[in-house]
C-alpha positions as a printed Julia matrix, in Angstrom:
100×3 Matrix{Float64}:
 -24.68   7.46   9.08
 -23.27  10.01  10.66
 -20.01  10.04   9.33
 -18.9   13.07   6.66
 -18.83   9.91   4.01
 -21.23   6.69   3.1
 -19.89   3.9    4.54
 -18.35   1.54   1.87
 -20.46  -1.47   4.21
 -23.33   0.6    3.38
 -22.93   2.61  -0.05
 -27.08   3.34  -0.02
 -27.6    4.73   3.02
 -27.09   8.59   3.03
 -25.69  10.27   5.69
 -27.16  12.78   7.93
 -24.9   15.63   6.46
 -26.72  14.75   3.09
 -29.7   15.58   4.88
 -28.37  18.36   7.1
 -25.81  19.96   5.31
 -22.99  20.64   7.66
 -23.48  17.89  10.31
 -20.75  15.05  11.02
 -19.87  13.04  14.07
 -17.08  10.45  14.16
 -16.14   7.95  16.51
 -12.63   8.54  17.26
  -9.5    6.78  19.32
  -6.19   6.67  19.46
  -3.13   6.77  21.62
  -1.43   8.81  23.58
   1.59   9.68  25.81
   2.55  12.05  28.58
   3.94  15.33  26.77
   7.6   14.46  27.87
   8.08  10.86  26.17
  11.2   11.46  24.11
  10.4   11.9   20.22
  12.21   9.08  19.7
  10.23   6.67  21.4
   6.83   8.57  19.87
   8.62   8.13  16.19
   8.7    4.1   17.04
   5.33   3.85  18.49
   3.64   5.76  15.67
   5.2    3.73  13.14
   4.24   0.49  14.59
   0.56   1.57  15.54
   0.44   2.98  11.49
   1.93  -0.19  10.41
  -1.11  -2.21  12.34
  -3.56   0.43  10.97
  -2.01  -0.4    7.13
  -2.34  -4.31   7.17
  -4.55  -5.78   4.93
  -6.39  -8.2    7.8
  -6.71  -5.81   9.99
  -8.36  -3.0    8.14
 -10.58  -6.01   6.82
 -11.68  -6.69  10.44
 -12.14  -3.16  11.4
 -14.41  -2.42   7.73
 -16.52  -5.69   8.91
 -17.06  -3.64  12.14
 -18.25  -0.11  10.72
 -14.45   1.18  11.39
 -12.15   3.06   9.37
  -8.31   3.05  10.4
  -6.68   6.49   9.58
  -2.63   6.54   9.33
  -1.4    9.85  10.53
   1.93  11.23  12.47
   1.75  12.57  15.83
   1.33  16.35  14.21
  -1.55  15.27  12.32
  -3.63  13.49  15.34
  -2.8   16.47  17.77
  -4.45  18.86  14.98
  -7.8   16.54  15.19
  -8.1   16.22  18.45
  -7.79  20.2   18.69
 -10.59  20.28  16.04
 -13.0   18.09  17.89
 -12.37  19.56  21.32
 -13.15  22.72  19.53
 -15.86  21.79  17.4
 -17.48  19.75  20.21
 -16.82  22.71  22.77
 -18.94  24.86  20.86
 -21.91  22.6   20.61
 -21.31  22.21  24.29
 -21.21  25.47  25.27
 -23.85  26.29  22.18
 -26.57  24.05  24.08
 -25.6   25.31  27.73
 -24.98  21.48  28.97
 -23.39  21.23  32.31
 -21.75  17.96  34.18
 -24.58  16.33  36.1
């Protein structure tokens, strides 16, 4: 596992940051929308993309497929994408890798 947390699927296997203090990698979508959609139409969207991501059935379904559905506003999701780009830029640039 290399998620920060077990998985609840799999409560006995450890993850690698148990192992290597520090490490974590997530798999991670979401949605977006070009920077001048009006905040009214984001408001709407986010609350009926949260509102999937809260039912019962569907964070069922996504469990049964290793997932984990995280509610968050349109602040919150900008803020994690900035720390993965970041985090992920530094292992980037850390181990010199270049587009082939």
């Amino acid at each position: 596992m290399t998620t920060a947390a077990r998985a609840d699927g799999l409560p006995d296997v450890p993850t690698l940051g148990e192992l290597l203090p520090g490490f974590e990698a997530s798999w991670l979508s979401g949605v977006g929308a070009p920077k001048d959609t009006p905040t009214d139409i984001i408001a709407k969207l986010n609350s009926a993309i949260n509102a999937t991501l809260a039912d019962r059935k569907f964070k069922e379904r996504l469990a049964e497929l290793g997932g984990v559905s995280l509610v968050m506003a349109p602040d919150e999701y900008k803020r994690l994408l900035a720390s993965e780009v970041d985090k992920w830029g530094k292992v980037i640039r850390s181990a010199n890798i270049r587009p082939e």
